[in-house]
Residue, then its C-alpha position, 0 to 999 in steps of 0.5 A: x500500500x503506498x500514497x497515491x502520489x509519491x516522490x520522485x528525486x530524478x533531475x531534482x534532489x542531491x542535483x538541480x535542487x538545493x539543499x534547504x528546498x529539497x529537504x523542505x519539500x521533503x518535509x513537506x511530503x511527510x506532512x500531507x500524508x506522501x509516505x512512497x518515495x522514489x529514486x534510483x542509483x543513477x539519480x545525480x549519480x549516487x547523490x541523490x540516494x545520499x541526500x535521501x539516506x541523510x534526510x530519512x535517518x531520524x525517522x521511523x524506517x516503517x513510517x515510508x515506503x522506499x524505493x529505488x532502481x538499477x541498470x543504468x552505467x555508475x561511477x564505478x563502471x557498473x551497469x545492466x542488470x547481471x547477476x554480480x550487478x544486483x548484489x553489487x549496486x544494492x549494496x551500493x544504494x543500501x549504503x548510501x539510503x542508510x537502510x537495511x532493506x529498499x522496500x521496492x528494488x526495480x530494474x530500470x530498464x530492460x537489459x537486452x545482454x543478460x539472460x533474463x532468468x540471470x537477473x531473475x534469479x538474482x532478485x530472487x536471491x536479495x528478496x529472501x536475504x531480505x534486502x529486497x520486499x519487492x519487485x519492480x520494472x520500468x520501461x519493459x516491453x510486454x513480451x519480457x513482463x510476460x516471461x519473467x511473470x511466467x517464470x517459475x521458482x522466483x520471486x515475481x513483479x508486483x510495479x511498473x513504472x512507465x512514462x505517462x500523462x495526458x500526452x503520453x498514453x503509450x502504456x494503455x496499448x500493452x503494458x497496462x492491460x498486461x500488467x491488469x491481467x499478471x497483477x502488477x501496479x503502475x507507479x508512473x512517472x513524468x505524470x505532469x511532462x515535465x512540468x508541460x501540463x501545469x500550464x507555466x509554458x505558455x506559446x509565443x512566450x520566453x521560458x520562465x526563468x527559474x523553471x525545469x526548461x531553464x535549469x542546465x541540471x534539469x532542462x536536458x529532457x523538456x524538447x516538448x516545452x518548445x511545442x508551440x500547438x502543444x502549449x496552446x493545447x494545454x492553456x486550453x486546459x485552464x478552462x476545464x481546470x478552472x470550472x473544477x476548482x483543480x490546479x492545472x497540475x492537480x487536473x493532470x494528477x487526477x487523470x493519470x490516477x483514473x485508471x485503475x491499475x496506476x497505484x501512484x503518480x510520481x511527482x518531481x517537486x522543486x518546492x513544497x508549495x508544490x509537494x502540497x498543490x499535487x498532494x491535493x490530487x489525490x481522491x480527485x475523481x474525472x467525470x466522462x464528460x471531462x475526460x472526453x473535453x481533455x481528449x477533445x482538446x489535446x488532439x493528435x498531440x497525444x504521444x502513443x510510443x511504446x516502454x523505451x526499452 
């Protein structure tokens, strides 16, 4: 069981965000009830694990619910999701959370040059260490969720953590009917695009300083935020918004929370004023009749890609 909106620390803590604001917003998170919060060993290349092990240390291990990712290369030379690497880089993050056990240990990405019963076998292994509660993926394709799912004598999936937002729907084509069937929850990622869907990008007009798309830490995936029939699609948005007495980012919130089989939506707050705005999306429920308005509004703007694995 974890909150409907977590925290994420990718681009963000030990990184883009300075110290003071990042441990405010993670105060902040604790204090309107977010208890799930997510990272990953790549995150600021190991820093933002640190940050996160400096923060939570004085507080009860049971009162969140932790998570974080390997597969992608480290300082170290490691990468991929080999058998010596899961012992390798758990290791590595449990000494930098300051923890005993990561409540969710995920795979990152796919890893095409191991044999997938190698790093299944592995995970098994550090679940019944009990290093490991459970398993996730992000970014799988259908076919390798099915095999590992199908797998016998090890430990099994219970997330996926996709990319998805109004705009980037690919997961509803396969990853989230499958997952419905094998029992897997969504934990999604980048619900807000960056920040595109909180409407402060507005067409014809300069990026506003101080924001994701300025930041040389935090701007490197925000090509969208310069989508001019885009923006003017989402300041549409507004309007439905503003009839429902929603932030745009809480509108953006509640959509994604929709569907059934998201658990939680990954947030990437800079400042706790924000941690509270997304915080208040949760039990935030989208008539049909909104939901057809969005659609109507966005158009073929609409991204159908599939996992980036």
């Amino acid at each position: 069981m974890v909150s409907e909106i977590s925290l994420g620390s990718w681009l963000t803590y030990g990184g883009g965000v300075g110290r003071e604001r990042a441990e405010a917003c993670v105060a902040k998170a604790f204090e309107v009830g977010i208890d799930f919060i997510d990272t990953a060993n790549v995150y600021s290349r190991g820093q933002a694990e640190e940050f996160l092990g400096e923060v939570l240390a004085d507080r009860p291990r049971d009162s969140y619910v932790l998570a974080t990712k390997l597969f992608w290369p480290m300082p170290d030379g490691g990468r991929d999701l080999s058998r010596e690497q899961v012992f390798t880089q758990l290791d590595a993050s449990l000494g930098r959370l300051r923890t005993d056990y990561v409540d969710l240990y995920q795979c990152h990405r796919y890893d095409w040059n191991t044999p997938l019963e190698e790093t299944m076998t592995a995970l098994t292994e550090v679940v019944r260490q009990g290093k490991v509660r459970y398993l996730g993926f992000s970014e799988w394709p259908e076919e390798k969720i099915r095999e590992a799912q199908a797998m016998a004598g090890v430990e099994h999936f219970v997330s996926s953590q996709p990319q998805y937002s109004m705009i980037w729907r690919g997961p509803e084509r396969d990853v989230i009917p499958a997952s419905r069937e094998l029992g897997i929850s969504q934990i999604v990622w980048s619900p807000l695009a960056q920040g595109v869907l909180t409407g402060k990008y507005k067409p014809g007009e300069p990026l506003p300083d101080g924001t994701r798309a300025t930041s040389d830490a935090m701007g490197g995936f925000m090509e969208r935020a310069l989508d001019e029939r885009l923006l003017e699609r989402v300041q549409q948005l507004r309007l439905v918004a503003d009839e429902l007495g929603l932030s745009m980012a809480q509108l953006a919130l509640a959509w994604v929370l929709r569907e059934e089989n998201v658990a939680s939506a990954i947030i990437g707050a800079s400042r706790p004023e924000q941690v509270s705005d997304n915080a208040a999306a949760s039990g935030v429920e989208l008539g049909a009749a909104t939901l057809e308005r969005i659609d109507e509004i966005l158009g073929d703007s609409v991204s159908w890609e599939g996992p980036a694995s």
